[in-house]
N, C-alpha and C positions, 0 to 999 in steps of 0.2 A: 469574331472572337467574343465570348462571354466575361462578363466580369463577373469575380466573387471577391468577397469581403479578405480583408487583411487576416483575421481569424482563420476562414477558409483555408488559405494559400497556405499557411504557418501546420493546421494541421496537419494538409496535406503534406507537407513536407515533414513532418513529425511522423507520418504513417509509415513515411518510405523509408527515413535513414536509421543508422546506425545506434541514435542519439534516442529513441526512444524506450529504452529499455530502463536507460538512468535517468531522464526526466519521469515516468512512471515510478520510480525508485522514491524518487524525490517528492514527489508528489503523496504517496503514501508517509511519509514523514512529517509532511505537513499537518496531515490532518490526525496524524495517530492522536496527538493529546486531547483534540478534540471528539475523537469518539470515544476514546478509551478511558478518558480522565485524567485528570495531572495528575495522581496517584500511580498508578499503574504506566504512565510514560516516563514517569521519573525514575523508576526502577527498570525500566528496560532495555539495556545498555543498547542495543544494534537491533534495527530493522531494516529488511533488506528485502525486494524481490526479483527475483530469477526465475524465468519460464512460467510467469503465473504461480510461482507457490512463496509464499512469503517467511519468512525465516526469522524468528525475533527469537535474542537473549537476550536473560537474567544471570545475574550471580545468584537470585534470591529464590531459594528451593518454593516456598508455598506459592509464589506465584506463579511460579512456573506450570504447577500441579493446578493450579485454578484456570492458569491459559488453555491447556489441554480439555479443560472442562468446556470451555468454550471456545472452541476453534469454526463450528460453525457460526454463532453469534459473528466471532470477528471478522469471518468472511463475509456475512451478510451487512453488517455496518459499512464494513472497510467498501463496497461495490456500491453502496449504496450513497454514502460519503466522495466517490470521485464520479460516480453517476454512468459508471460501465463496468462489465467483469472483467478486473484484472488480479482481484485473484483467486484460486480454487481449490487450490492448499493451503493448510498452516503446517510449519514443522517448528516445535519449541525448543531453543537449546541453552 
């Protein structure tokens, strides 16, 4: 029998169940402030992802209309920021 690291075993068990849909959830939360700026995470009430497409509201119309402008950018930070594609949508609401 092989041994793998504690990390290893946790992944793997991360890959298989249920649970990994909202720890990626959570994980993009973590770092939204950090890519995005404490400006623009302070105004973003909900960030969310489902099936790879990430779903962030505002109450505040102009940012919403600047988020749109960059949906590529965010996707490219946001993958690059958790170090895999997770996600390959943005939808703004």
């Amino acid at each position: 029998m092989s041994e793998i690291s504690l990390q290893d075993a946790i992944q793997q068990f991360l890959n298989k169940s249920r649970l990994k849909s909202s720890i990626q959830s959570l994980r993009i939360e973590d770092v939204w402030e950090e890519v995005m700026g404490k400006t623009i995470a302070r105004y973003t009430d909900k960030i969310q992802l489902i099936n790879h497409t990430l779903y962030i509201s505002s109450a505040v119309a102009p940012l919403k209309h600047e988020l749109l402008y960059q949906k590529e950018k965010i996707i490219e930070r946001l993958n690059e920021a958790l170090g895999e594609k997770l996600v390959k949508e943005v939808v703004i609401k």
